[in-house]
DSSP file (Angstrom, degrees, kcal/mol; ACC not computed):
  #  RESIDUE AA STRUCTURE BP1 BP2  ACC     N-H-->O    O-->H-N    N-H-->O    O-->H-N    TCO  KAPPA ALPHA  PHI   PSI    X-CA   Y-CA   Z-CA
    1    1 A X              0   0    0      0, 0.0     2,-0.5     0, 0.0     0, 0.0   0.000 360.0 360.0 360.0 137.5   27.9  -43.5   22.5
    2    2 A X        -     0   0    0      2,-0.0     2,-0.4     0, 0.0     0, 0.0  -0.937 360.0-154.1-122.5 107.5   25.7  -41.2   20.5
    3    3 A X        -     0   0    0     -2,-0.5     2,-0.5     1,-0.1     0, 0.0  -0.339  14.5-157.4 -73.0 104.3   26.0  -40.1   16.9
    4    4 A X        -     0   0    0     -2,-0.4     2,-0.5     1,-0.0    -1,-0.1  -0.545  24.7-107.2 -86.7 145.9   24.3  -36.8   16.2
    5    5 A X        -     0   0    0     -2,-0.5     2,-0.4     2,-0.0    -1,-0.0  -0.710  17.9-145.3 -89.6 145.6   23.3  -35.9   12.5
    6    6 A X        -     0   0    0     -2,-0.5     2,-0.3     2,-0.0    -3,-0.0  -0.844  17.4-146.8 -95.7 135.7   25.3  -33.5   10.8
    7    7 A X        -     0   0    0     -2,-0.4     2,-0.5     3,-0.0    -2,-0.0  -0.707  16.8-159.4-109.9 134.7   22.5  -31.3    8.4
    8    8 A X        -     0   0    0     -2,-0.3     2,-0.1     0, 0.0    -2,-0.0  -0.991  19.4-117.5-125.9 116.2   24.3  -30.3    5.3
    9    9 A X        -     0   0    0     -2,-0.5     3,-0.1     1,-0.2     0, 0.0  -0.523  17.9-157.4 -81.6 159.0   23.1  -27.3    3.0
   10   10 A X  S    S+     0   0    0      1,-0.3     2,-0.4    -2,-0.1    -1,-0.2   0.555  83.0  30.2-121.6 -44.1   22.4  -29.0   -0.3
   11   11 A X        -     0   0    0      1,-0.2    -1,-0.3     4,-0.0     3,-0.1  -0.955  65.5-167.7-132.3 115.6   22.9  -25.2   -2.5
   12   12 A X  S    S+     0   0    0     -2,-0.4     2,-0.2    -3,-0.1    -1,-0.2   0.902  72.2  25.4 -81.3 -55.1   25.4  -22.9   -0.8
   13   13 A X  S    S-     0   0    0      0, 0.0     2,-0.1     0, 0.0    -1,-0.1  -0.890  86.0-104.7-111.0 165.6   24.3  -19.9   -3.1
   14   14 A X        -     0   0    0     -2,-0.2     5,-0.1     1,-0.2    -2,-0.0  -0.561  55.1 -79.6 -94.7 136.2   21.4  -18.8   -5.0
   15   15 A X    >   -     0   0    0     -2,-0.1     3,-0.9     1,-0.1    -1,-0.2  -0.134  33.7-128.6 -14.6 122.2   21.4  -19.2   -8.8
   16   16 A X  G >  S+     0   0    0      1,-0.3     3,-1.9     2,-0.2    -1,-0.1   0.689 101.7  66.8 -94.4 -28.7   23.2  -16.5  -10.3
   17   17 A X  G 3  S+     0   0    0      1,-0.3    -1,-0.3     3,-0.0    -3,-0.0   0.936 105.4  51.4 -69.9 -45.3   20.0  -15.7  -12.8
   18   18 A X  G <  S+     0   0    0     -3,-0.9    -1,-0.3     2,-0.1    -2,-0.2   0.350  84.9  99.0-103.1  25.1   18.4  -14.7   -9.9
   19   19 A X  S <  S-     0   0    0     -3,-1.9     2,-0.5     1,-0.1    -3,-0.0  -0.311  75.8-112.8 -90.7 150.3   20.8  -12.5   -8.4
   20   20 A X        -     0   0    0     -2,-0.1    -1,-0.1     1,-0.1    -2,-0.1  -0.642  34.0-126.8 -85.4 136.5   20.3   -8.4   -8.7
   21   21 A X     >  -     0   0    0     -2,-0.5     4,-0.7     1,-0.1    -1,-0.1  -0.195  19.2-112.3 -55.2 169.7   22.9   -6.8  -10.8
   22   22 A X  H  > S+     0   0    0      2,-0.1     4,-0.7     3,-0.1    -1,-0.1   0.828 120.4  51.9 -62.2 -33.1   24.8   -4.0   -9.5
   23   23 A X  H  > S+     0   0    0      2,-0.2     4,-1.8     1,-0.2     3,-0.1   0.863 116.0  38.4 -56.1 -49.8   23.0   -1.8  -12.2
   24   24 A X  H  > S+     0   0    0      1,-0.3     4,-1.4     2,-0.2    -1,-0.2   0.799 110.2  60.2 -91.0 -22.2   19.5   -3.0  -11.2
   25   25 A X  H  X S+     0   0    0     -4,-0.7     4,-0.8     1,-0.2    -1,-0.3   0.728 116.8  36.1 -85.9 -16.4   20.3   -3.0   -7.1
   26   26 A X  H  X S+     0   0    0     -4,-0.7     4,-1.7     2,-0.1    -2,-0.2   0.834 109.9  58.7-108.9 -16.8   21.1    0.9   -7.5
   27   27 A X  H  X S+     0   0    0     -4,-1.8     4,-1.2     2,-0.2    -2,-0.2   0.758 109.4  45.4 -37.5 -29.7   18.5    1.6  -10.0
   28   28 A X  H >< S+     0   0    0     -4,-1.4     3,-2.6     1,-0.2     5,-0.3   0.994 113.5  56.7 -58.8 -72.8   16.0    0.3   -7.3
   29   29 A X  H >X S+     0   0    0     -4,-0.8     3,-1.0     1,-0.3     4,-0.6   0.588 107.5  39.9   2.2 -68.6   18.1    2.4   -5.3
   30   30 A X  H 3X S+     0   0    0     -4,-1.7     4,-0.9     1,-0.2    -1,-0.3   0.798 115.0  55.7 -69.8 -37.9   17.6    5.7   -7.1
   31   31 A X  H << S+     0   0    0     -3,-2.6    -1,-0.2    -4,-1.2    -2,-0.2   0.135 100.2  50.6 -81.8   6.0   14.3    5.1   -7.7
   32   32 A X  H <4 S+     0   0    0     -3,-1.0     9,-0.5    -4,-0.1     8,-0.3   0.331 113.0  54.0-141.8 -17.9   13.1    4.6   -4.3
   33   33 A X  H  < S+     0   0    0     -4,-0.6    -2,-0.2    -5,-0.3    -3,-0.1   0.536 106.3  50.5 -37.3 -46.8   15.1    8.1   -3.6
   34   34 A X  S  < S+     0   0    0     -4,-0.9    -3,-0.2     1,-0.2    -2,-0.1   0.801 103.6  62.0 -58.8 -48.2   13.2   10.1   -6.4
   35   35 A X  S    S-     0   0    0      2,-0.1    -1,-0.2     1,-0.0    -2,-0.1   0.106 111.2-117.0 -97.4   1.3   10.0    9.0   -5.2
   36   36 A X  S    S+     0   0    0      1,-0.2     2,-0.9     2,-0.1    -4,-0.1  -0.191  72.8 129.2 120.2 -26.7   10.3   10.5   -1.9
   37   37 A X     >  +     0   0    0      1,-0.2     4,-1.6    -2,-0.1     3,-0.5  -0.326  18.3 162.2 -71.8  87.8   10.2    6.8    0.2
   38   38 A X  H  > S+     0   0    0     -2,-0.9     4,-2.8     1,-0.2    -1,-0.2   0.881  72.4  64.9 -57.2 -35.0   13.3    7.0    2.6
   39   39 A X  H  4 S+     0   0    0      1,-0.3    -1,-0.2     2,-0.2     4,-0.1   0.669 113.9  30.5 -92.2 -32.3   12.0    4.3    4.7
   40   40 A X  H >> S+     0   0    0     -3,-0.5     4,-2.4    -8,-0.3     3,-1.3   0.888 117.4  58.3 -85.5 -19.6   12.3    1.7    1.6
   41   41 A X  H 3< S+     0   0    0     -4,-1.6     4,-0.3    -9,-0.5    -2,-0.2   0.877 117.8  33.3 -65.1 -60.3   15.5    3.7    0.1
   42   42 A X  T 3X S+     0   0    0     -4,-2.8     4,-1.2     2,-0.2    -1,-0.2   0.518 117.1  54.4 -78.3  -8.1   17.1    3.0    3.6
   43   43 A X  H <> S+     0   0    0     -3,-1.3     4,-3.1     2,-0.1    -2,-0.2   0.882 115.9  46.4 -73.3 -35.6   15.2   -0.8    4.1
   44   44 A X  H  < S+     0   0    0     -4,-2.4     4,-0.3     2,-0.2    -2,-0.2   0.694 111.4  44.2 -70.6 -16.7   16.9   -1.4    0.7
   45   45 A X  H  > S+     0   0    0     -4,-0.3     4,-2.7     3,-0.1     5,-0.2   0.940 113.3  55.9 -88.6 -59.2   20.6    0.0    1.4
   46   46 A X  H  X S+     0   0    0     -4,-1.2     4,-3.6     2,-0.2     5,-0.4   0.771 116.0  35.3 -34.0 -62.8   20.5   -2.0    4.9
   47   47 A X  H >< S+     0   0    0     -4,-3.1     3,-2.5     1,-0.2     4,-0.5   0.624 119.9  49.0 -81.1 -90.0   19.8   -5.4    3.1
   48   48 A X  H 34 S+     0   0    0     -4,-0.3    -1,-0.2     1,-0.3    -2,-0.2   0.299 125.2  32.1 -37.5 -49.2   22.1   -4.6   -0.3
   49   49 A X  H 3< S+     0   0    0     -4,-2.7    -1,-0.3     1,-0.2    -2,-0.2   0.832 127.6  31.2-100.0  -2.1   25.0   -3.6    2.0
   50   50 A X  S << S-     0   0    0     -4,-3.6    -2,-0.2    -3,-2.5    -1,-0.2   0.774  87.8-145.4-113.2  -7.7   25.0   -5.4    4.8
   51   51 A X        +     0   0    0     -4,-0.5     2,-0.2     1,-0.4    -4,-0.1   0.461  38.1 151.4  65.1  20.9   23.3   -9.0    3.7
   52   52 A X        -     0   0    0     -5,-0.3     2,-0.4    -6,-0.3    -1,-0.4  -0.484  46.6 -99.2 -97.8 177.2   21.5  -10.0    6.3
   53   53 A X    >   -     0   0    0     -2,-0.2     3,-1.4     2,-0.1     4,-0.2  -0.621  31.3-109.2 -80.9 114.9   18.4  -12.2    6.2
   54   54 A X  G >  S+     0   0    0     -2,-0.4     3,-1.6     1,-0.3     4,-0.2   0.371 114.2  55.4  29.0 -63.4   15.0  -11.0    6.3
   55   55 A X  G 3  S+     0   0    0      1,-0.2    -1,-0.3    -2,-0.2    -2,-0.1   0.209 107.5  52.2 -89.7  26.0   14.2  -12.3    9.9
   56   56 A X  G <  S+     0   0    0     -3,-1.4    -1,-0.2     2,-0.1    -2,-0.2   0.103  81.5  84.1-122.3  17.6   17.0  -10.5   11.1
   57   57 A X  S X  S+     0   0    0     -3,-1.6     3,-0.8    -4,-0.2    -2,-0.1   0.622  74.7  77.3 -87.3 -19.1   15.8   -7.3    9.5
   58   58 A X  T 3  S+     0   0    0      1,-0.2    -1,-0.2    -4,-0.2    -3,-0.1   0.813  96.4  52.4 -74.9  -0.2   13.4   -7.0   13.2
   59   59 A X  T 3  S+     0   0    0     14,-0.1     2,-1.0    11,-0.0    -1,-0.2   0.691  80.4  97.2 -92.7  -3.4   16.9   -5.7   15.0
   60   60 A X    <   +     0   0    0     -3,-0.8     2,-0.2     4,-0.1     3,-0.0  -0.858  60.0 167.1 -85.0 110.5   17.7   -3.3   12.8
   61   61 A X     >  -     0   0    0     -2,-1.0     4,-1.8     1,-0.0     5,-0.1  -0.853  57.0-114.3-121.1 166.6   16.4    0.0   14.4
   62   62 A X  H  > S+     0   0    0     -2,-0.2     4,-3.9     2,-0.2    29,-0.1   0.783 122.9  44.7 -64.4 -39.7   16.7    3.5   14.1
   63   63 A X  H  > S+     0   0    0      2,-0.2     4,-1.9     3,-0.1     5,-0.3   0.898 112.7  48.1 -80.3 -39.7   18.5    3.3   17.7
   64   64 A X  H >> S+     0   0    0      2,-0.2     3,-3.9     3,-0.2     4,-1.4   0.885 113.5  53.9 -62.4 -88.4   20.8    0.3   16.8
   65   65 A X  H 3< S+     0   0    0     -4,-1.8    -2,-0.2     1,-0.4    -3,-0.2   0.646 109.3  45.1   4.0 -75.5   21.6    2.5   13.5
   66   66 A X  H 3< S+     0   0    0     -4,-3.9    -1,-0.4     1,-0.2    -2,-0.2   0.863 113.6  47.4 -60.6 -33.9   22.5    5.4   15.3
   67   67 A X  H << S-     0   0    0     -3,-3.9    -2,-0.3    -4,-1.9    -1,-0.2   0.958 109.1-130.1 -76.0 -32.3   24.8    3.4   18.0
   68   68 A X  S  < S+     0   0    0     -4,-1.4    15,-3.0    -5,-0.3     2,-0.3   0.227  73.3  57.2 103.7  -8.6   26.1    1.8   15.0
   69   69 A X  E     -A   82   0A   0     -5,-0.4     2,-0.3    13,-0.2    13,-0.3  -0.970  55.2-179.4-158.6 158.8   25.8   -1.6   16.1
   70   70 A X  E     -A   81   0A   0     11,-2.2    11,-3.1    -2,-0.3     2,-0.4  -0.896  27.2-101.8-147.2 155.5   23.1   -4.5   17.5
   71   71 A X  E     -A   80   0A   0     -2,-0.3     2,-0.9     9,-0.2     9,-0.2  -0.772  21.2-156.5 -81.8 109.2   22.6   -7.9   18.7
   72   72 A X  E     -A   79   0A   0      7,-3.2     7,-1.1    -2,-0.4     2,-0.4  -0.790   7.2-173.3-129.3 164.5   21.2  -10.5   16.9
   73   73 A X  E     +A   78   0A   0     -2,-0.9     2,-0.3     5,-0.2     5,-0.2  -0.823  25.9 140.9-113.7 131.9   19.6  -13.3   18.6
   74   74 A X  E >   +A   77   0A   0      3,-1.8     3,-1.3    -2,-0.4   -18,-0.0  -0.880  67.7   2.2-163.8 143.1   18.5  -16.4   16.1
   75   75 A X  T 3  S-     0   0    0     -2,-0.3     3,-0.1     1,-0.2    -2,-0.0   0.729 127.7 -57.0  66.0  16.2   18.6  -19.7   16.3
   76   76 A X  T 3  S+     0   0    0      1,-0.2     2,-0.2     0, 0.0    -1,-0.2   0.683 113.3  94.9  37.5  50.7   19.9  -19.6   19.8
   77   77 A X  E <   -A   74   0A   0     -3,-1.3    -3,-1.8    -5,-0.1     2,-0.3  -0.992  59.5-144.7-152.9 154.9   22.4  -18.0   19.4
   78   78 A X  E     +A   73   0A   0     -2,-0.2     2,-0.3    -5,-0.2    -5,-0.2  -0.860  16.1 170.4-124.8 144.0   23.8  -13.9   19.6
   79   79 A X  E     -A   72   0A   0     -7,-1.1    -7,-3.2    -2,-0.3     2,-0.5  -0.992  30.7-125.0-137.9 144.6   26.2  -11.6   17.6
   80   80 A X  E     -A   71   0A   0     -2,-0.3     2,-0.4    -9,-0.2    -9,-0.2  -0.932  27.9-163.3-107.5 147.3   26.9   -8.5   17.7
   81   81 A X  E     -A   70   0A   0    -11,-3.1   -11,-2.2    -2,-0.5     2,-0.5  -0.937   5.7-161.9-101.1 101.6   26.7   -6.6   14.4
   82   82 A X  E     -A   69   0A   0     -2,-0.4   -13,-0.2   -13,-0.3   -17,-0.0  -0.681  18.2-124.1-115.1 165.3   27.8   -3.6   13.4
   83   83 A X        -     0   0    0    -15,-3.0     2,-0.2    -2,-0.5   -33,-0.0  -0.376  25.3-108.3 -90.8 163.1   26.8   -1.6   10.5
   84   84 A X     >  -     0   0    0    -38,-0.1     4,-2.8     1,-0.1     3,-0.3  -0.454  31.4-106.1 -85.0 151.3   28.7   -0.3    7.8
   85   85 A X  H  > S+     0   0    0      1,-0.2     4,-1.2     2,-0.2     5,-0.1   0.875 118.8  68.0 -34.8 -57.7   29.6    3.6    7.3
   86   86 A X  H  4 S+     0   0    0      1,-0.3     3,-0.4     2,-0.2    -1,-0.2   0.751 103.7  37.0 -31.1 -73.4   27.1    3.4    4.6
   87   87 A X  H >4 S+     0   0    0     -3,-0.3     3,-2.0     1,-0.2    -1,-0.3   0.933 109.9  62.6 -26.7 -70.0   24.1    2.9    7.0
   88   88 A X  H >< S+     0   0    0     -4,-2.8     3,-1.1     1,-0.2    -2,-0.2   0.711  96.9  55.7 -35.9 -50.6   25.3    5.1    9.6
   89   89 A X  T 3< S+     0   0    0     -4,-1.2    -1,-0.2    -3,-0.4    -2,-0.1   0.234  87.5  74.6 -87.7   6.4   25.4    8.2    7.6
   90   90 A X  T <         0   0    0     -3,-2.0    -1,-0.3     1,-0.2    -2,-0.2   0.452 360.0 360.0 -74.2 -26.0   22.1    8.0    6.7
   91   91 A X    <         0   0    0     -3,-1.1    -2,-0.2    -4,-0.2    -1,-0.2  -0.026 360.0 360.0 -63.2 360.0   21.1    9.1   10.4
């Protein structure tokens, strides 16, 4: 018989001091609009609305965007994802 270890996350959510407001996540927002940069306007709505992590950010494409939804492969394992209206209509 063989006992596998079960891994246990130790902090389930980040510390709330270091969470963006709503206020300050659409100032970014506005501000990243003004200033002419779609390309952060639209990195910055992707992560705010849809909450995925940073090293699932490389599946997010223009072409995935436009089908409305993509595969992502991590950890050996795949889902498919599909984006919120929000995203979409930004294409």
């Amino acid at each position: 018989m063989k006992v596998k270890f079960l891994k246990v996350q130790k902090q389930t959510f980040i510390d709330e001091g270091r969470e963006l407001t709503r206020e300050e996540y659409e100032r970014l927002l506005a501000a990243a609009r003004q200033s002419g940069r779609k390309r952060i306007y639209m990195l910055m709505l992707t992560l705010g609305s849809t909450g995925i992590r940073i090293s699932e950010l490389q599946y997010i494409t223009v072409q995935a965007a436009k089908a409305g939804r993509t595969e992502i492969r991590l950890k050996g394992k795949s889902d498919p994802w599909f984006f919120p209206k929000s995203c979409v209509d930004g294409f």
